[in-house]
C-alpha positions as CSV (number, residue, x, y, z in Angstrom):
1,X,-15.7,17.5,15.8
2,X,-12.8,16.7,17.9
3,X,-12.1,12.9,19.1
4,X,-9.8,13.4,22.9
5,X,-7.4,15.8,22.0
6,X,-7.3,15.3,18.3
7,X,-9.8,17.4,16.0
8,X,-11.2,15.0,13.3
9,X,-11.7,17.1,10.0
10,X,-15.5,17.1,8.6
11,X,-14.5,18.6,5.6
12,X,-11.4,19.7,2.9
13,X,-10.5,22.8,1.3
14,X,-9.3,22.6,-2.5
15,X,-6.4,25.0,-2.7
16,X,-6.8,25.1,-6.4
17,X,-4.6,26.1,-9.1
18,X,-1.6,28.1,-8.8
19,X,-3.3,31.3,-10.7
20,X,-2.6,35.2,-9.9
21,X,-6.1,36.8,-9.0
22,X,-6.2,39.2,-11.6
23,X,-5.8,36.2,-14.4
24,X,-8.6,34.2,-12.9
25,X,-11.4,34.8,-15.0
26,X,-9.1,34.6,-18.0
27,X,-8.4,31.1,-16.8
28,X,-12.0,30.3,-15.7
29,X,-13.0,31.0,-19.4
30,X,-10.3,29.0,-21.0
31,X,-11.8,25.8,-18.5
32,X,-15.1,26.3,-19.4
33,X,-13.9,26.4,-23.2
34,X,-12.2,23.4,-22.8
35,X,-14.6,21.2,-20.2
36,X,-17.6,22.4,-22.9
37,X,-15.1,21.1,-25.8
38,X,-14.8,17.7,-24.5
39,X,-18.5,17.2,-23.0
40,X,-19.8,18.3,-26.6
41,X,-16.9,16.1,-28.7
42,X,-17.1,13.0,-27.1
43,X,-21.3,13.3,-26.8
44,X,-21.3,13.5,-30.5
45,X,-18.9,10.4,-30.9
46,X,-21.4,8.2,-28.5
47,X,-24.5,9.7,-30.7
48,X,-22.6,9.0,-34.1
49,X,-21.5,5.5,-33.5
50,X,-25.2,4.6,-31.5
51,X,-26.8,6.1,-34.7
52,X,-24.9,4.4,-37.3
53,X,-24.8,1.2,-38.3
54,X,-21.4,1.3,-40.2
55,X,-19.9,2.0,-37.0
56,X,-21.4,-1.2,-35.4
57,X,-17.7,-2.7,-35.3
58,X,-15.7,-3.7,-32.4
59,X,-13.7,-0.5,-32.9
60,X,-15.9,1.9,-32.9
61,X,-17.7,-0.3,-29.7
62,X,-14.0,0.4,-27.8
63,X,-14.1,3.8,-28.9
64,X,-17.6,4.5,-27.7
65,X,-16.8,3.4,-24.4
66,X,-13.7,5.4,-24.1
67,X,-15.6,8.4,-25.2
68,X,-18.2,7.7,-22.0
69,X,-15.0,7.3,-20.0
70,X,-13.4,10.4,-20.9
71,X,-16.7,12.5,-20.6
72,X,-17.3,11.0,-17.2
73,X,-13.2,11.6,-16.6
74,X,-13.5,15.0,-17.2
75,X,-16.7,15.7,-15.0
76,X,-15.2,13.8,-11.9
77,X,-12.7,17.5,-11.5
78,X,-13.7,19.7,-13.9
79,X,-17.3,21.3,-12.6
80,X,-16.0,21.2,-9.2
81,X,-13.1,23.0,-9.8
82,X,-15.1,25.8,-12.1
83,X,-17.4,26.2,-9.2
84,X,-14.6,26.9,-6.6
85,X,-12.9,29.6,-9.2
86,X,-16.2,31.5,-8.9
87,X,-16.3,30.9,-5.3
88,X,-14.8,31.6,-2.2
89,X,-16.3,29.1,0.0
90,X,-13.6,26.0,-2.0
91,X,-14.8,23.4,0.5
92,X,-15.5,20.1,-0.2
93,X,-17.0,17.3,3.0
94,X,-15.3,14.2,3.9
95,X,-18.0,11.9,2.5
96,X,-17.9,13.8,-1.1
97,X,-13.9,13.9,-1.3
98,X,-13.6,10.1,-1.2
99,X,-16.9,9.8,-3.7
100,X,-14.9,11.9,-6.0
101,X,-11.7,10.1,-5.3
102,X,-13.5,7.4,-6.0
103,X,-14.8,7.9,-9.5
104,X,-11.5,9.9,-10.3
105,X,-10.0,6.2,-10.3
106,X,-12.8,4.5,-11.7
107,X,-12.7,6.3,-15.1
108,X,-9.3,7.0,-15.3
109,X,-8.3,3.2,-15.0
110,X,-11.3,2.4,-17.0
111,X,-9.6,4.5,-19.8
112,X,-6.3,2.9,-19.2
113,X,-8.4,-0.8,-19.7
114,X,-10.3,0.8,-23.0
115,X,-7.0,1.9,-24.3
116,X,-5.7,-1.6,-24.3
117,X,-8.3,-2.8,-26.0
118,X,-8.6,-0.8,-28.7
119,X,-4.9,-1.6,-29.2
120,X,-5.5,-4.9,-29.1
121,X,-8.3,-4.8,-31.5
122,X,-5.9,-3.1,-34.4
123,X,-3.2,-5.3,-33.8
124,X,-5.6,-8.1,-34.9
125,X,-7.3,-6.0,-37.7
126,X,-3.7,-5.6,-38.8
127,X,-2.0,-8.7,-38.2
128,X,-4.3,-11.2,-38.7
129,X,-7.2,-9.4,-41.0
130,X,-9.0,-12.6,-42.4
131,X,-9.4,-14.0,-38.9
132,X,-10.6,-10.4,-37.7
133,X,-14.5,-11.0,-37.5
134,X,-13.6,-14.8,-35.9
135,X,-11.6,-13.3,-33.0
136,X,-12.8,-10.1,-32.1
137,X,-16.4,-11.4,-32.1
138,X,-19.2,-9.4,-30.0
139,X,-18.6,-11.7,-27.5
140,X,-15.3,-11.1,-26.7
141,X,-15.6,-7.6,-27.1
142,X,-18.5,-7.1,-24.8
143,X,-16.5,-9.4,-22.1
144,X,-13.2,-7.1,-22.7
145,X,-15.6,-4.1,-21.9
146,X,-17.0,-6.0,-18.8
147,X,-13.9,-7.0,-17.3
148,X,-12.6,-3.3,-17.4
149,X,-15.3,-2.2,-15.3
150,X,-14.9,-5.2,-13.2
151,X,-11.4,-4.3,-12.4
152,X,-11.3,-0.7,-12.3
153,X,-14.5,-1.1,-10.1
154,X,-12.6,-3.3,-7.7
155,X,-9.4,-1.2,-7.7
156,X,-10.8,1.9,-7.0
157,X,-13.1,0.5,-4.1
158,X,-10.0,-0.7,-2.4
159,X,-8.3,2.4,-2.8
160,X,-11.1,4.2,-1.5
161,X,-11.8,1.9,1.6
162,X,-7.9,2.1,2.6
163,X,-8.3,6.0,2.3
164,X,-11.2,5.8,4.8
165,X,-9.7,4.2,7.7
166,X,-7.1,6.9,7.7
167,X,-7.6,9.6,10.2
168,X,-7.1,13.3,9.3
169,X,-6.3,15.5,12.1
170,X,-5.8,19.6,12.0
171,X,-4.4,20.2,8.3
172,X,-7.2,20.2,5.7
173,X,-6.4,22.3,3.3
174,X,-5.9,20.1,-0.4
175,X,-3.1,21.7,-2.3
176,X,-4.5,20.5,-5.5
177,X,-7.8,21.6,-7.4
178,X,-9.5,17.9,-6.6
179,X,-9.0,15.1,-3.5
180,X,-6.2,13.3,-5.2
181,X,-5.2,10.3,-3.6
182,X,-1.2,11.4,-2.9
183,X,-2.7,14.6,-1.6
184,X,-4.7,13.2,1.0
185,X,-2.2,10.8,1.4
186,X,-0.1,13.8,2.2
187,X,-2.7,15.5,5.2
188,X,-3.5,12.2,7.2
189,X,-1.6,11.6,10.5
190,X,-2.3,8.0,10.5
191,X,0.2,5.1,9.2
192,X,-0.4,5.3,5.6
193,X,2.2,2.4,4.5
194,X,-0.2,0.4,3.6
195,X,-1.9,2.7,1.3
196,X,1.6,3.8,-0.3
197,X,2.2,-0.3,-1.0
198,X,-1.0,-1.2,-2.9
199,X,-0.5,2.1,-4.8
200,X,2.7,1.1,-5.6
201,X,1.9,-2.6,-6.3
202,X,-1.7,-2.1,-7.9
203,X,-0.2,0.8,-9.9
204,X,2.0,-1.9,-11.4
205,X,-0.6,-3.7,-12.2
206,X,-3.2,-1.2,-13.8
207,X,-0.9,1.1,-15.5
208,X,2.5,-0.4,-16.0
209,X,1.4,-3.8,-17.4
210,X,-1.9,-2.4,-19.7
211,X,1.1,0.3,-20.9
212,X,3.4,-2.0,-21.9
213,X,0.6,-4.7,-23.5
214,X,0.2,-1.5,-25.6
215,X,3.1,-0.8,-26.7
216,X,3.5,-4.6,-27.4
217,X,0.9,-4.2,-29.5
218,X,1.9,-1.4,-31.7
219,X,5.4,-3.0,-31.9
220,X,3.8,-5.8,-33.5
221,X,1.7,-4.0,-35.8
222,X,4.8,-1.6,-37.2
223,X,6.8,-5.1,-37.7
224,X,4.0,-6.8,-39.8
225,X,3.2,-3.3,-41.9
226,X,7.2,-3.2,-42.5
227,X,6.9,-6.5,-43.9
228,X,4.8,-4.9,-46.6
229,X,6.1,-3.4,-49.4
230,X,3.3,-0.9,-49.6
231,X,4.3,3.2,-49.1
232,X,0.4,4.1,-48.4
233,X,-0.1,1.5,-46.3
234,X,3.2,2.2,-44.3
235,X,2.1,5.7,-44.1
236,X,-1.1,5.0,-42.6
237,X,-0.2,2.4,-40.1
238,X,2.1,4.8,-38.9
239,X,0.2,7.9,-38.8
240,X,-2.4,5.8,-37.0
241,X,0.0,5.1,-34.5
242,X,2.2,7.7,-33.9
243,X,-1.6,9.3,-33.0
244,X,-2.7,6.9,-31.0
245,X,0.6,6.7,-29.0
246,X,1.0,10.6,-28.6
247,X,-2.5,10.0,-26.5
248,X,-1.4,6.8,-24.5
249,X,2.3,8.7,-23.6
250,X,0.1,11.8,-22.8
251,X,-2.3,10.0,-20.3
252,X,0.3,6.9,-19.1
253,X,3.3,9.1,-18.5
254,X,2.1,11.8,-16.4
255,X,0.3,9.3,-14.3
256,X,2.9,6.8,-13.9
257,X,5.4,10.0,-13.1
258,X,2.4,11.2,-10.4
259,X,1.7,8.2,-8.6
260,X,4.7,5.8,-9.0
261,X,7.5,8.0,-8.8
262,X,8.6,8.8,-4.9
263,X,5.7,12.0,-4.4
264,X,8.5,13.6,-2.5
265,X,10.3,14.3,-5.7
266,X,7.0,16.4,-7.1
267,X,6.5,19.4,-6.2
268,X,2.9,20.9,-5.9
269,X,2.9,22.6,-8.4
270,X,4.1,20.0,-10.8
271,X,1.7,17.8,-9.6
272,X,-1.2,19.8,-10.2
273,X,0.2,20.6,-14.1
274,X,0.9,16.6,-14.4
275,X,-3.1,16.1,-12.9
276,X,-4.3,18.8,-15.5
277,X,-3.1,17.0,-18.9
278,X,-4.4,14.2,-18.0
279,X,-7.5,15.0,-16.6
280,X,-8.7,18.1,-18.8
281,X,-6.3,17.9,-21.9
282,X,-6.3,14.2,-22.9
283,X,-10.1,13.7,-22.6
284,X,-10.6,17.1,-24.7
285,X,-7.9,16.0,-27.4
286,X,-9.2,12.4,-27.5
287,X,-12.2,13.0,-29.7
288,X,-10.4,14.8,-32.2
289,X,-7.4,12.7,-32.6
290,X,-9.6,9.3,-32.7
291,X,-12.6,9.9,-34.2
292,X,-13.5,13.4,-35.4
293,X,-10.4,13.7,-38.4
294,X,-11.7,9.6,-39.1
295,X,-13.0,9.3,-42.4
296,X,-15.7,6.9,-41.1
297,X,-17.0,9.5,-38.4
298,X,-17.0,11.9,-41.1
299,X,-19.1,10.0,-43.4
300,X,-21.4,8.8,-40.5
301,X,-21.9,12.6,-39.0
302,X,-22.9,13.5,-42.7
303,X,-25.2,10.6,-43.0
304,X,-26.8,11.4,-40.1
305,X,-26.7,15.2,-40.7
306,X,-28.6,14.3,-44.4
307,X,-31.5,12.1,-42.5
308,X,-32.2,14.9,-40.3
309,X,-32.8,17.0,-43.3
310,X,-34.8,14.8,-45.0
311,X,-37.0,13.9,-41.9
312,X,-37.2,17.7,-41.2
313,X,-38.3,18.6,-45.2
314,X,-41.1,15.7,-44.9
């Protein structure tokens, strides 16, 4: 389509990932091992804590969420970019670049929102453990849950309609495996000023702020279990954090160092390795360093293992 002398571009093409040729089916299988890993891991968390009443609690309500948010996470990049590693034809239209930019920031700041949360909710359980049931009641939990999808809905709208009164003129080619939002930032020859200051200024206010309420949190927690003269408990309230944390300084610091950071002090290919632990690895590690060492998901996937054998013996 061209527009007077300019050519308007109809469609992108995903450079991909910085792989030799003769190692890309090596690398396609190691994708597909870990996109299958975190589809089936955080499906069997959802199914666990939906099929268990023990894990009706506001914890495991957080942590069912986050699970739906990492699956969906993962499936915003992962197919597309399995598809185009099989593929030469690595295009990807207008219209379906900005839908997947789209839902790229939807889950990922819905994650950021869960995260809090479930901070929040072991600071209480921690802190203040006879007021627990009082303050983190259904109610409030259901509202935390709806106001993270309120705001990440919002956010990522705005992104997306900024994006879309850009123009993008001869260069389409996306040096990244998906349409991230710097990259296309990157390619448009329109004033994008605007776009750089809400990033800057709502990046504040998604990541920065929910990172720090988190560590906040923990702070807190690690001060009242020191307070304690109990060796098991300390050992647990740190091992529960020091996991937790590892997860939240995986998935906060490569995306505050990809999209608040100056993006002319990246280089592409650092970008794309930053993108990749946050949008394949931490999703993938996520059930396994929340839920599937717990003791309660243990004892919940063997309940539910044992009614299927007595249902399937009747």
């Amino acid at each position: 389509m061209t527009e007077g002398n300019q050519t308007v571009i109809s469609q992108f093409l995903l450079l991909g990932l910085p792989i030799p040729a003769e190692h890309q089916h090596l690398f396609y299988a190691l994708f597909m091992a870990m996109y299958l890993t975190t589809v089936l891991g955080n499906l069997i968390i959802i199914i666990l804590i939906r099929l268990d009443s023990h894990l009706h609690t506001p914890m495991y309500s957080f942590l069912s969420n986050l699970s739906f948010s990492d699956l969906c996470f993962s499936s915003v990049t992962m197919p597309k970019l399995l598809q185009n590693m099989q593929s030469q034809d690595t295009s990807i239209p207008y219209a379906g670049c900005l839908t997947q930019m789209y839902f790229f920031l939807l889950f990922g700041d819905l994650e950021s929102f869960l995260l809090v949360a479930m901070a929040y909710d072991r600071y209480v359980a921690i802190c203040f453990p006879l007021h627990y049931t009082s303050i983190m009641s259904p109610k409030l939990c259901v509202s935390l849950v709806l106001l993270s999808w309120v705001l990440t809905t919002f956010h990522a709208m705005l992104h997306t309609l900024l994006m879309a009164r850009l123009s993008f003129c001869e260069d389409n080619v996306i040096p990244h495996f998906f349409c991230d939002m710097s990259a296309l930032l990157k390619l448009s020859c329109s004033d994008t000023r605007v776009n750089e200051l809400v990033i800057f200024v709502m990046g504040g206010l998604i990541l920065v702020i929910p990172f720090v309420l988190i560590v906040v949190s923990y702070a807190r927690i690690v001060s009242s279990i020191l307070k304690v003269p109990s060796a098991r408990g300390i050992r647990k309230a740190f091992s529960t954090c020091g996991s937790h944390l590892s997860v939240v300084s995986l998935f906060y610091g490569t995306v505050i160092g990809l999209y608040l950071c100056p993006s002319a002090n990246n280089s592409t290919v650092k970008e794309t390795v930053m993108a990749m632990m946050y949008t394949v690895v931490t999703p993938m590690l996520n059930p396994f360093i929340y839920s599937l060492r717990n003791r309660d998901m243990k004892g919940a996937l063997g309940r539910v293992i044992c009614k299927k054998k007595v249902f399937f013996w009747l």
